[in-house]
CHARMM-style PDB file with segment names, atoms N, HN, CA, C and O in Angstrom:
ATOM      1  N   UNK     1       4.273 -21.962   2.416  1.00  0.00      PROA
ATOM      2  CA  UNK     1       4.878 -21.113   3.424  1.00  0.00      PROA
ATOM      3  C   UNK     1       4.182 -19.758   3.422  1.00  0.00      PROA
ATOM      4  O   UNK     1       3.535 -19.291   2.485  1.00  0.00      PROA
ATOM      5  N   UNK     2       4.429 -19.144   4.714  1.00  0.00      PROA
ATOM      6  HN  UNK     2       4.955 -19.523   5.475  1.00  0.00      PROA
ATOM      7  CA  UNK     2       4.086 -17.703   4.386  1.00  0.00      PROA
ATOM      8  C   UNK     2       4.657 -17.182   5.340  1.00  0.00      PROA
ATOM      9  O   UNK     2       5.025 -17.615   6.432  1.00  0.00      PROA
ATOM     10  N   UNK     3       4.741 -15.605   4.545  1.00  0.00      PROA
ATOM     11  HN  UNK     3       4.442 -15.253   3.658  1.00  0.00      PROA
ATOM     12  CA  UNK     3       5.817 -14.618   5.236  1.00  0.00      PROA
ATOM     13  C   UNK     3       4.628 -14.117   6.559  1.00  0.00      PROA
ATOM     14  O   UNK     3       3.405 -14.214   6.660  1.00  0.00      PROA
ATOM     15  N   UNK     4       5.548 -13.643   7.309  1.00  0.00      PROA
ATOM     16  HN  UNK     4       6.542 -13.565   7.226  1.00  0.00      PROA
ATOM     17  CA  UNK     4       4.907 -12.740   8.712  1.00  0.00      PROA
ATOM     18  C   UNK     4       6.080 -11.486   8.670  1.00  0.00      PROA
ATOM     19  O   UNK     4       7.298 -11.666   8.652  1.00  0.00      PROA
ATOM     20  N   UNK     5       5.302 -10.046   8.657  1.00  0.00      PROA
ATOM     21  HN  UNK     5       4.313  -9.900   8.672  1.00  0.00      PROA
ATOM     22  CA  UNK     5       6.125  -9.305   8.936  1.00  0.00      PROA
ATOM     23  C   UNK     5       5.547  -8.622  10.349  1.00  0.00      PROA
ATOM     24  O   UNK     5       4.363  -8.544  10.677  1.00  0.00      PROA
ATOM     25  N   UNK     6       6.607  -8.192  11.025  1.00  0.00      PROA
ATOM     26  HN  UNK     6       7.569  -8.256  10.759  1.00  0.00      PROA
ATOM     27  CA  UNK     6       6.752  -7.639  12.126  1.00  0.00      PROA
ATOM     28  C   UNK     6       6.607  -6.147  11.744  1.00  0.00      PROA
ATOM     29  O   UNK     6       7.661  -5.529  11.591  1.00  0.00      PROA
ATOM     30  N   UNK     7       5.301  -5.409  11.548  1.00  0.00      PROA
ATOM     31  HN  UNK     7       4.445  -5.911  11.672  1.00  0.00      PROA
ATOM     32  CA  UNK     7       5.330  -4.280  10.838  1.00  0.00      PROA
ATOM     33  C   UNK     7       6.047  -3.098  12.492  1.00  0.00      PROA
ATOM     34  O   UNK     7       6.842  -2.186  12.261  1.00  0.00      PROA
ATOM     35  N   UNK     8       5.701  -3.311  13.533  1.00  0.00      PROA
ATOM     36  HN  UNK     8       5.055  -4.052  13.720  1.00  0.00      PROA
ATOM     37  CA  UNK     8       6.647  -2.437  14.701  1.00  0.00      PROA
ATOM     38  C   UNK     8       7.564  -2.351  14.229  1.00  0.00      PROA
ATOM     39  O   UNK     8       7.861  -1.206  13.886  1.00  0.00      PROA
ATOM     40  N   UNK     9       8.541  -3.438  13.928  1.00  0.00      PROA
ATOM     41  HN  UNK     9       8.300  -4.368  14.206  1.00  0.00      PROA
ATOM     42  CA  UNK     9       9.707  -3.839  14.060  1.00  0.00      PROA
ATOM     43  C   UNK     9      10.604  -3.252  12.635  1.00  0.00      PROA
ATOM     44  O   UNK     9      11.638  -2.608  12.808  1.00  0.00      PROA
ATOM     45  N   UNK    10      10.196  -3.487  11.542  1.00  0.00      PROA
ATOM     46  HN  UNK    10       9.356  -4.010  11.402  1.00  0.00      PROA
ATOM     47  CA  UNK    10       9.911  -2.952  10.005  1.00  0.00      PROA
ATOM     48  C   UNK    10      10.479  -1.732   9.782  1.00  0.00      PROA
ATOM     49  O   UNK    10       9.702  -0.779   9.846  1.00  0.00      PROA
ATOM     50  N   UNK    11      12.227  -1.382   9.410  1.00  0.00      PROA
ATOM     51  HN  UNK    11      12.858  -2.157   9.358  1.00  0.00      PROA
ATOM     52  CA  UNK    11      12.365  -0.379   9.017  1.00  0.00      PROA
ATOM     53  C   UNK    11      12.905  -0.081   7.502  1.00  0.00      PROA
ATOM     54  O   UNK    11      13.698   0.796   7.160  1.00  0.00      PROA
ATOM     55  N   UNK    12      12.301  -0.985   6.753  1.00  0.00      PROA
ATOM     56  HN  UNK    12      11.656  -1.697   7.030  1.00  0.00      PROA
ATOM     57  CA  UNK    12      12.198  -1.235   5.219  1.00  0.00      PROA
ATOM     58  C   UNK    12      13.375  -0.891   4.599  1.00  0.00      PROA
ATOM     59  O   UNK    12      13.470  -0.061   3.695  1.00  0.00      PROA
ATOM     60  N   UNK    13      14.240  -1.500   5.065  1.00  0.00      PROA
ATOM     61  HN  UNK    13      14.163  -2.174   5.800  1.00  0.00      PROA
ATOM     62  CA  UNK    13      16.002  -1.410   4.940  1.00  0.00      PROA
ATOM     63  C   UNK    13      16.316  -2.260   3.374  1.00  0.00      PROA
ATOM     64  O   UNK    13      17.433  -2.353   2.865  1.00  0.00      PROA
ATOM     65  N   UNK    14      15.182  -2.760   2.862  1.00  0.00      PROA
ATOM     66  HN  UNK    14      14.275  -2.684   3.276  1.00  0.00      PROA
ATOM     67  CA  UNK    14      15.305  -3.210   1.507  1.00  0.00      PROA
ATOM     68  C   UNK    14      15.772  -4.500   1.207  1.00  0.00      PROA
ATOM     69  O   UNK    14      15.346  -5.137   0.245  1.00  0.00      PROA
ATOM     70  N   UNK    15      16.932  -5.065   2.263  1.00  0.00      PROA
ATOM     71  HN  UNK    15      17.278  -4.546   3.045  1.00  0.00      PROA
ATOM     72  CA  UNK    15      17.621  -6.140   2.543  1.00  0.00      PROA
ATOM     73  C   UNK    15      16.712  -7.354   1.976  1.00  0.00      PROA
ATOM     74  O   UNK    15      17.310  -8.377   1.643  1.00  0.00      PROA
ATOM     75  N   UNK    16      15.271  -7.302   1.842  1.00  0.00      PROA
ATOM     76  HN  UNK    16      14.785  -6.471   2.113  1.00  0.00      PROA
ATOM     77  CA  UNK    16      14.600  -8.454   1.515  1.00  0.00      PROA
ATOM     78  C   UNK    16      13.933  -8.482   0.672  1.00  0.00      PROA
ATOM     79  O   UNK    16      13.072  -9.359   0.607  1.00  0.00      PROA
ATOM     80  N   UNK    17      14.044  -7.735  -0.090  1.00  0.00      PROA
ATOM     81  HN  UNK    17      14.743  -7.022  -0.037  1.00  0.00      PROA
ATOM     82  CA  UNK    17      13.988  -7.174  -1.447  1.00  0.00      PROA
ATOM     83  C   UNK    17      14.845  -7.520  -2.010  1.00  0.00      PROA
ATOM     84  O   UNK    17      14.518  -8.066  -3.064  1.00  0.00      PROA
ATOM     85  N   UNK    18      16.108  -7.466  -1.787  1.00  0.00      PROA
ATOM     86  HN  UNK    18      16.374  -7.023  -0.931  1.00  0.00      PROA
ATOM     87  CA  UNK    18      17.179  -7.519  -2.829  1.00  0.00      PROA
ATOM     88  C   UNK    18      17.295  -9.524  -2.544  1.00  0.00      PROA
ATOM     89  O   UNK    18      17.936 -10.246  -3.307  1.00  0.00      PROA
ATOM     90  N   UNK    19      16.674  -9.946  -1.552  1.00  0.00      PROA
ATOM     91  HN  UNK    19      16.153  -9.359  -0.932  1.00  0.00      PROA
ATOM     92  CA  UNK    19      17.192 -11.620  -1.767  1.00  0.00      PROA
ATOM     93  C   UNK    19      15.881 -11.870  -2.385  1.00  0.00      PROA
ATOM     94  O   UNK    19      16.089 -12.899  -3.027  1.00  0.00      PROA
ATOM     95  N   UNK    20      14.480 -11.489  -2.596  1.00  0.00      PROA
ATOM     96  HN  UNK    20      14.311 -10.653  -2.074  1.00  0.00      PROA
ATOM     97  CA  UNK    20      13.427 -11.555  -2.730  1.00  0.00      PROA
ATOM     98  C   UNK    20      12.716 -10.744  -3.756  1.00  0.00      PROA
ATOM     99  O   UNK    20      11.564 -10.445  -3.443  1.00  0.00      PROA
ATOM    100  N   UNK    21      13.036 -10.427  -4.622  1.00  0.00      PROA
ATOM    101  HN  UNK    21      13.972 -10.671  -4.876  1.00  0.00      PROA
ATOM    102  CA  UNK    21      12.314  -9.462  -5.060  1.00  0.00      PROA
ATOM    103  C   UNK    21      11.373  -9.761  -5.632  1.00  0.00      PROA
ATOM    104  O   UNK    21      10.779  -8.809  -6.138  1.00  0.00      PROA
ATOM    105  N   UNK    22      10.937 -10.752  -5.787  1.00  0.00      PROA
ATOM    106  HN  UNK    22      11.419 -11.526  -5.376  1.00  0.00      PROA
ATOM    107  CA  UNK    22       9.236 -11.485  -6.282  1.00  0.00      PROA
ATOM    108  C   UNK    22       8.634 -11.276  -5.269  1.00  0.00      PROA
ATOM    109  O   UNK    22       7.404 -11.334  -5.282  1.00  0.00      PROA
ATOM    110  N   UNK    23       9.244 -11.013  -4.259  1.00  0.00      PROA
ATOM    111  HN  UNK    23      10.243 -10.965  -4.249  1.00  0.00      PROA
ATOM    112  CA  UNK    23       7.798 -11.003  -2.932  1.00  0.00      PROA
ATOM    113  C   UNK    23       8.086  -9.902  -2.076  1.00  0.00      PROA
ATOM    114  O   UNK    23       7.492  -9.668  -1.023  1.00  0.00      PROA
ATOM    115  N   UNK    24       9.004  -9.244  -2.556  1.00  0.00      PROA
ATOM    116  HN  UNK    24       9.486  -9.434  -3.412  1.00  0.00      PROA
ATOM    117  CA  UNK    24       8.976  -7.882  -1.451  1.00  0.00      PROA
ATOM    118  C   UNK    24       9.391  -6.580  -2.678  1.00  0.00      PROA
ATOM    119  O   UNK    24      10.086  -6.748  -3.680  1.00  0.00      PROA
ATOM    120  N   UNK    25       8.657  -5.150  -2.182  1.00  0.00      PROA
ATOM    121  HN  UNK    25       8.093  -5.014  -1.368  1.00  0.00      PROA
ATOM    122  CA  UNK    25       9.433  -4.467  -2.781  1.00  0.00      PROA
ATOM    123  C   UNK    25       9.364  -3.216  -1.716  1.00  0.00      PROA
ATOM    124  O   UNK    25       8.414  -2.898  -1.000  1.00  0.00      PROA
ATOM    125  N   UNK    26      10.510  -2.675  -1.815  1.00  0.00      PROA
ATOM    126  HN  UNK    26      11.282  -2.934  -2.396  1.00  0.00      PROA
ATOM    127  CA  UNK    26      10.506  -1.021  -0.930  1.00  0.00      PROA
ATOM    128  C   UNK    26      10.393   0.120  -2.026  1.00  0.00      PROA
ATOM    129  O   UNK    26      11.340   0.582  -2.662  1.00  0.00      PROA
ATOM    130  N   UNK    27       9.231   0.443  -2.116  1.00  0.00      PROA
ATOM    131  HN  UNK    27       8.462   0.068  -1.599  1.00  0.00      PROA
ATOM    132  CA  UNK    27       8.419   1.872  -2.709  1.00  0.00      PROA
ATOM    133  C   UNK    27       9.163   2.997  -2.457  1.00  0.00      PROA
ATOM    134  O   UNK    27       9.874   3.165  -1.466  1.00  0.00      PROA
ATOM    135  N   UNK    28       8.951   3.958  -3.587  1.00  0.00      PROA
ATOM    136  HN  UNK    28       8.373   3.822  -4.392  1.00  0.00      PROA
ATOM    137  CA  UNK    28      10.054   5.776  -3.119  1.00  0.00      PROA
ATOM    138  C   UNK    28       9.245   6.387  -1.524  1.00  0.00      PROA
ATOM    139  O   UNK    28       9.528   7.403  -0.890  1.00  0.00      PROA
ATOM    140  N   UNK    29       8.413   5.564  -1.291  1.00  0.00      PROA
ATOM    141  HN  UNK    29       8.183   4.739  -1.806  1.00  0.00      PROA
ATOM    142  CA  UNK    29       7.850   6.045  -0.064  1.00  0.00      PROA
ATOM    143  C   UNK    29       8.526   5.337   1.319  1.00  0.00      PROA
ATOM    144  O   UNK    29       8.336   5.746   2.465  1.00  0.00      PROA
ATOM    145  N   UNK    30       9.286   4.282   0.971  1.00  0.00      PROA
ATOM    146  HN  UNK    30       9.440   3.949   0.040  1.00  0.00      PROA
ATOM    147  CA  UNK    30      10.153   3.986   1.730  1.00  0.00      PROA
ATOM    148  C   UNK    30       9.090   2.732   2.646  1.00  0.00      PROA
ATOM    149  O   UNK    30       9.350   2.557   3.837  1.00  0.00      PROA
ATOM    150  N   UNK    31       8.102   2.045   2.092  1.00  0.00      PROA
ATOM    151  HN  UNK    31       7.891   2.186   1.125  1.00  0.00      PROA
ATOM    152  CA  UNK    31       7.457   1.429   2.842  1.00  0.00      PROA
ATOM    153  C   UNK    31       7.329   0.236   2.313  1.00  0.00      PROA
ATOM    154  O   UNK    31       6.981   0.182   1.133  1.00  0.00      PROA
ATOM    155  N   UNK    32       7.534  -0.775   2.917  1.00  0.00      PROA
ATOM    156  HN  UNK    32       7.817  -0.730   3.876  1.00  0.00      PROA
ATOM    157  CA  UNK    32       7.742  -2.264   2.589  1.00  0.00      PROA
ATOM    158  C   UNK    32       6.110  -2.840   1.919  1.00  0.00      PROA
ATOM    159  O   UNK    32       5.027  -2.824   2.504  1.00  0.00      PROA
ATOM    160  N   UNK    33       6.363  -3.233   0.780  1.00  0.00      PROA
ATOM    161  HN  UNK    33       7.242  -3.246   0.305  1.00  0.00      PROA
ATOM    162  CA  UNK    33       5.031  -4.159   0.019  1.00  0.00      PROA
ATOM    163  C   UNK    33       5.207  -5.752   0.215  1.00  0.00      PROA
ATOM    164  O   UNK    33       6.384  -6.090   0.338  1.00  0.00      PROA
ATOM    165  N   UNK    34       4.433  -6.597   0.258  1.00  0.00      PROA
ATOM    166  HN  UNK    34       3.477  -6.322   0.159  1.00  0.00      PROA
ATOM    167  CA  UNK    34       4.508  -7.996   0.534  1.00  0.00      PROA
ATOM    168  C   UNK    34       3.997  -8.150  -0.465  1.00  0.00      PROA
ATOM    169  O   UNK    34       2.954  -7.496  -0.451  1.00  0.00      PROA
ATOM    170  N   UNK    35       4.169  -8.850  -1.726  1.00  0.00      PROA
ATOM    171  HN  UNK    35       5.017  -9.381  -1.737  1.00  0.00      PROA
ATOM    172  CA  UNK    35       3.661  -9.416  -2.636  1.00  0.00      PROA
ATOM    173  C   UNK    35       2.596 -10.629  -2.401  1.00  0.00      PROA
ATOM    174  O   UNK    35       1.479 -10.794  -2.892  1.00  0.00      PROA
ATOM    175  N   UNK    36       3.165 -11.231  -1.695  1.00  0.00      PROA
ATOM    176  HN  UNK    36       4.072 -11.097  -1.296  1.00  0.00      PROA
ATOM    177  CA  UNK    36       2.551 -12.589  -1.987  1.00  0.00      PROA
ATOM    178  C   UNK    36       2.703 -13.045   0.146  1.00  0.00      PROA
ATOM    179  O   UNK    36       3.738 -13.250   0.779  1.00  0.00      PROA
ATOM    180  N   UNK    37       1.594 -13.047   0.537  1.00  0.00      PROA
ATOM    181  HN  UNK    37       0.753 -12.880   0.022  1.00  0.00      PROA
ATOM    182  CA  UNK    37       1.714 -13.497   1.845  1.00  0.00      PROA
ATOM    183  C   UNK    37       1.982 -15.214   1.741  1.00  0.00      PROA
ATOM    184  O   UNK    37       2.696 -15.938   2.435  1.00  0.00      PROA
ATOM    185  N   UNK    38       1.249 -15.474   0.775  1.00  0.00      PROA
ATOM    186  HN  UNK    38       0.669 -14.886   0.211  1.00  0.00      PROA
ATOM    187  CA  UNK    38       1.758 -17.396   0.913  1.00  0.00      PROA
ATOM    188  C   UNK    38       2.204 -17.482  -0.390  1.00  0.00      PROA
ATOM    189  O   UNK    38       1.602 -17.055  -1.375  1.00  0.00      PROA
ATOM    190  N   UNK    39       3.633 -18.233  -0.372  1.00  0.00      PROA
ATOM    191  HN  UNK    39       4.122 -18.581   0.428  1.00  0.00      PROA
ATOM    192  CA  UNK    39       4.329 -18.745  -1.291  1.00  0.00      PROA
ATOM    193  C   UNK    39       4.445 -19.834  -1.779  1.00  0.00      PROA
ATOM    194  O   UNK    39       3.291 -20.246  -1.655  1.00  0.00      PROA
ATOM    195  N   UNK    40       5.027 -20.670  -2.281  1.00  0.00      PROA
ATOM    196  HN  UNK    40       5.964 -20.335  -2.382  1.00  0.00      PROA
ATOM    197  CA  UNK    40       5.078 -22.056  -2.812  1.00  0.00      PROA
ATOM    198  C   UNK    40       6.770 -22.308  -2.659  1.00  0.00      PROA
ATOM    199  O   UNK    40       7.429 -21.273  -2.564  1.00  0.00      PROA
ATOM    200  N   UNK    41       7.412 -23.417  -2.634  1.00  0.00      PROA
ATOM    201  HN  UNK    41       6.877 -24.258  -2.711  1.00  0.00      PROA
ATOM    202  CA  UNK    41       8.259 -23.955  -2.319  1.00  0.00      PROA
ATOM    203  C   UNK    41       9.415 -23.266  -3.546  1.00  0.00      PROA
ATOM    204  O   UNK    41      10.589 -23.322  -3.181  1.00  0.00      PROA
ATOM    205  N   UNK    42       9.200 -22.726  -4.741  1.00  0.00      PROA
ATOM    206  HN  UNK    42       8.246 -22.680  -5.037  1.00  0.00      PROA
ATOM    207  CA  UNK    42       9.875 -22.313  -5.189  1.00  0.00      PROA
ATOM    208  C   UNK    42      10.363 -20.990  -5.033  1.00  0.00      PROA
ATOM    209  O   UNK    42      11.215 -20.452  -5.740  1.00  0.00      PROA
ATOM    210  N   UNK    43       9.742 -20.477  -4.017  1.00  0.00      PROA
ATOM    211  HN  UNK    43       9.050 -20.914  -3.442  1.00  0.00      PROA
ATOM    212  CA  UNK    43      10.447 -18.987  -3.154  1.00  0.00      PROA
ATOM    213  C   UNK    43      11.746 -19.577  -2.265  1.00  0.00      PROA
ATOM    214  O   UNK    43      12.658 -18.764  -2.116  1.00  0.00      PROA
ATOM    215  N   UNK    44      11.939 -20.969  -1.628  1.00  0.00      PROA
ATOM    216  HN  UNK    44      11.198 -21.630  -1.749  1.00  0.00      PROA
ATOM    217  CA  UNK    44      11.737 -20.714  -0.253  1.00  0.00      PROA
ATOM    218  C   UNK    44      13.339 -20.284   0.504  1.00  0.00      PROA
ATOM    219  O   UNK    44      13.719 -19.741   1.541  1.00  0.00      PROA
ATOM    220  N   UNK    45      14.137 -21.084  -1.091  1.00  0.00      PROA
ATOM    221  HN  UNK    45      13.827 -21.525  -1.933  1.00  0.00      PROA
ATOM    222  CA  UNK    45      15.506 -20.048  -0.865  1.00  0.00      PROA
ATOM    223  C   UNK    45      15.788 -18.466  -0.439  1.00  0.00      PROA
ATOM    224  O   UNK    45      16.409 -17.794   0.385  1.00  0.00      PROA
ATOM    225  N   UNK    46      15.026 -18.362  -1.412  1.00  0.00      PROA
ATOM    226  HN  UNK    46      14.522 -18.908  -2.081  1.00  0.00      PROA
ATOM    227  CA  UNK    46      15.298 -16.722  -1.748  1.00  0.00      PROA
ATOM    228  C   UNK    46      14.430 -16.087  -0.291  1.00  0.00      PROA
ATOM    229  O   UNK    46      14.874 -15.056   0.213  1.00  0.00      PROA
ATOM    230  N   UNK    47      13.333 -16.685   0.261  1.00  0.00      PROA
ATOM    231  HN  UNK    47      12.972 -17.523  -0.148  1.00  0.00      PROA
ATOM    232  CA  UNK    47      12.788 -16.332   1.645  1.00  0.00      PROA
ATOM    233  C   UNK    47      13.629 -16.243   2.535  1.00  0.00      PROA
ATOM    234  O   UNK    47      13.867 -15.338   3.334  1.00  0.00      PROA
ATOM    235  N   UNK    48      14.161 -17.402   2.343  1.00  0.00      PROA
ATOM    236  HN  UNK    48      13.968 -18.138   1.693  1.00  0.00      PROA
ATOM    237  CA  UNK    48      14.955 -17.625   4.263  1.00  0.00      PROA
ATOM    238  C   UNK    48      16.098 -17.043   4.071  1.00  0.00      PROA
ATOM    239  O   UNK    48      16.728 -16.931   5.123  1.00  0.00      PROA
ATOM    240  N   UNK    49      16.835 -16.457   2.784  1.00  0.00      PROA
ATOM    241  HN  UNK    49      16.324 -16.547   1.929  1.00  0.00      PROA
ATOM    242  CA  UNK    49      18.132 -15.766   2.525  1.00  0.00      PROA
ATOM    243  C   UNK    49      17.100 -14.268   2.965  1.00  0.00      PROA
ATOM    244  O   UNK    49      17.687 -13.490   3.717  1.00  0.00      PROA
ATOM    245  N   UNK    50      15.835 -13.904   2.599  1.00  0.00      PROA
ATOM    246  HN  UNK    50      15.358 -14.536   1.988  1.00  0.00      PROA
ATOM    247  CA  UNK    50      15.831 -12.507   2.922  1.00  0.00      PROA
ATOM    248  C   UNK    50      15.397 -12.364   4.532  1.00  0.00      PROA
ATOM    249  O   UNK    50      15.507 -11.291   5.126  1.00  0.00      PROA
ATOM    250  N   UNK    51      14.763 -13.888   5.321  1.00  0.00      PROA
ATOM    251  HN  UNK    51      14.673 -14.759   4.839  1.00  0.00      PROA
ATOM    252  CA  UNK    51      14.788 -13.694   6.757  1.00  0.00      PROA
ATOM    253  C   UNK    51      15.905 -13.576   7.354  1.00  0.00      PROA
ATOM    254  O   UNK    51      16.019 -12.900   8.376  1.00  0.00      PROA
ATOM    255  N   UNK    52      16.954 -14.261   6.762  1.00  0.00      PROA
ATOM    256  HN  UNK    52      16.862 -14.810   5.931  1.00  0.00      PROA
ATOM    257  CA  UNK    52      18.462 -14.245   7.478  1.00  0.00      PROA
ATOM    258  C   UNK    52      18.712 -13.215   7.218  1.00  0.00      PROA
ATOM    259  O   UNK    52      19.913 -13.173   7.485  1.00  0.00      PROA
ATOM    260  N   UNK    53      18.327 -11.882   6.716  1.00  0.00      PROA
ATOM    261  HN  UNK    53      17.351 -11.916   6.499  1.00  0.00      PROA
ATOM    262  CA  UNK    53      19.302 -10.525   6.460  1.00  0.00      PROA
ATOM    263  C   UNK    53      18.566  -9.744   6.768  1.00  0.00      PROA
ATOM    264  O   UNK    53      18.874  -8.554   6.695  1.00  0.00      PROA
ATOM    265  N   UNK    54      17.510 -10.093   7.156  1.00  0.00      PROA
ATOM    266  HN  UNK    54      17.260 -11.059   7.215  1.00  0.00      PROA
ATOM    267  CA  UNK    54      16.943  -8.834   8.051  1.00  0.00      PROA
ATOM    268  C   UNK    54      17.587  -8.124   9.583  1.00  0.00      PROA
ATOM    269  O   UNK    54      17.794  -8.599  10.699  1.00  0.00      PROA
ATOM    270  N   UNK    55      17.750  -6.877   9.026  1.00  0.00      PROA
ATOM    271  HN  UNK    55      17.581  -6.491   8.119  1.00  0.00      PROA
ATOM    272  CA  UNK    55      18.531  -6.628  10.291  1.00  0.00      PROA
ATOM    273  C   UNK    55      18.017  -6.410  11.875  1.00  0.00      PROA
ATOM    274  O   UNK    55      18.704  -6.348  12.895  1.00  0.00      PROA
ATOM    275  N   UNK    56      16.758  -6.329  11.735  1.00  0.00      PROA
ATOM    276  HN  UNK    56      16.200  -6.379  10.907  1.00  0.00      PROA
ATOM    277  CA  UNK    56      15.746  -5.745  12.790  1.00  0.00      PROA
ATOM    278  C   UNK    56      15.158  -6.873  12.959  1.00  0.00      PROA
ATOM    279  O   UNK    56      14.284  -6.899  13.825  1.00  0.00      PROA
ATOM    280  N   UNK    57      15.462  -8.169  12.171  1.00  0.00      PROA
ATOM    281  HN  UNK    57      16.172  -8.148  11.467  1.00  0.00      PROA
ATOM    282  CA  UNK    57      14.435  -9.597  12.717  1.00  0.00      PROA
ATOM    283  C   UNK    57      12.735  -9.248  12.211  1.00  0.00      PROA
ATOM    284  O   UNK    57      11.796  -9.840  12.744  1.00  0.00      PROA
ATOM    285  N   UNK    58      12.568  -8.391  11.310  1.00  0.00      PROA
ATOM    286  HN  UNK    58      13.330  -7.910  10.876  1.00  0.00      PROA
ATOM    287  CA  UNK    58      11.246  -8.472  11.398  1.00  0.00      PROA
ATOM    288  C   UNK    58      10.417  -9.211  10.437  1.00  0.00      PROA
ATOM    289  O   UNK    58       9.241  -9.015  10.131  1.00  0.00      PROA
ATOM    290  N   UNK    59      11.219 -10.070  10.030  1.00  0.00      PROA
ATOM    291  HN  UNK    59      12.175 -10.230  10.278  1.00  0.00      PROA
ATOM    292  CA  UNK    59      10.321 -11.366   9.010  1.00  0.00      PROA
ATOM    293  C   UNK    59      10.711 -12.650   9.481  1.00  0.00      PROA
ATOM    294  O   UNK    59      11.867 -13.021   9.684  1.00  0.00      PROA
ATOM    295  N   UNK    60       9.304 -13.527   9.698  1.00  0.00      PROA
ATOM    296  HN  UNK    60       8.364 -13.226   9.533  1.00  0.00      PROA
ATOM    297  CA  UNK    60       9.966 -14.931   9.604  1.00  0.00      PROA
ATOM    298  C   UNK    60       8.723 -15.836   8.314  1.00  0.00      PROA
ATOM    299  O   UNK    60       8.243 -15.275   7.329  1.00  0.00      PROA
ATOM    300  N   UNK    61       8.511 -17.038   8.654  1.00  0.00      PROA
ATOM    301  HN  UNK    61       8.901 -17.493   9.454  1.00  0.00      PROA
ATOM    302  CA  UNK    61       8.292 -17.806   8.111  1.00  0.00      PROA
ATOM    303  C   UNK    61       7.351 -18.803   8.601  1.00  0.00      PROA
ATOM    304  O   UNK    61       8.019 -19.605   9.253  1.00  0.00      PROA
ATOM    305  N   UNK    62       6.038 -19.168   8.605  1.00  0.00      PROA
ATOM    306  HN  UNK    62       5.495 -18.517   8.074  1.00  0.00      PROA
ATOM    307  CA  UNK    62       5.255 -20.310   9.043  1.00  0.00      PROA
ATOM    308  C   UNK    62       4.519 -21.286   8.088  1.00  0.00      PROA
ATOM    309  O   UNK    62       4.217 -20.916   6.954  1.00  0.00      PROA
ATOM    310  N   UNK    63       4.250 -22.440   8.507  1.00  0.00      PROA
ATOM    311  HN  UNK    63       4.496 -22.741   9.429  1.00  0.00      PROA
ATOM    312  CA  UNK    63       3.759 -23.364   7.405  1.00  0.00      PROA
ATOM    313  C   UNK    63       2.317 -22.706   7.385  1.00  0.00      PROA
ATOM    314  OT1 UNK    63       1.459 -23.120   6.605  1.00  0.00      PROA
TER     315      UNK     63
END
């Protein structure tokens, strides 16, 4: 899998961080890091729990 972020859209509300935190982190600069653009199947919970809580829609998911 791999993440797509919608960096327009992106107001690093942390939300996917906290379901994700192996693959996302929000910096004291307030700016979203992607760890890992392609993941392996053992993310893929913790992914689609941090696409579902994005509040601005700006992450999804493609094979």
């Amino acid at each position: 899998m791999r993440v797509i972020v919608n960096w327009d859209l992106c107001e690093s509300n942390a939300l996917c961080e906290a379901a994700a935190p192996n693959v996302f982190t929000v910096g004291d600069d307030d700016q979203l890091t992607v760890h890992e653009d392609e993941v392996d199947s053992t993310e893929l919970s913790a992914l689609e729990s941090a696409v579902s809580s994005c509040p601005k829609q700006a992450l999804r998911l493609t094979e």
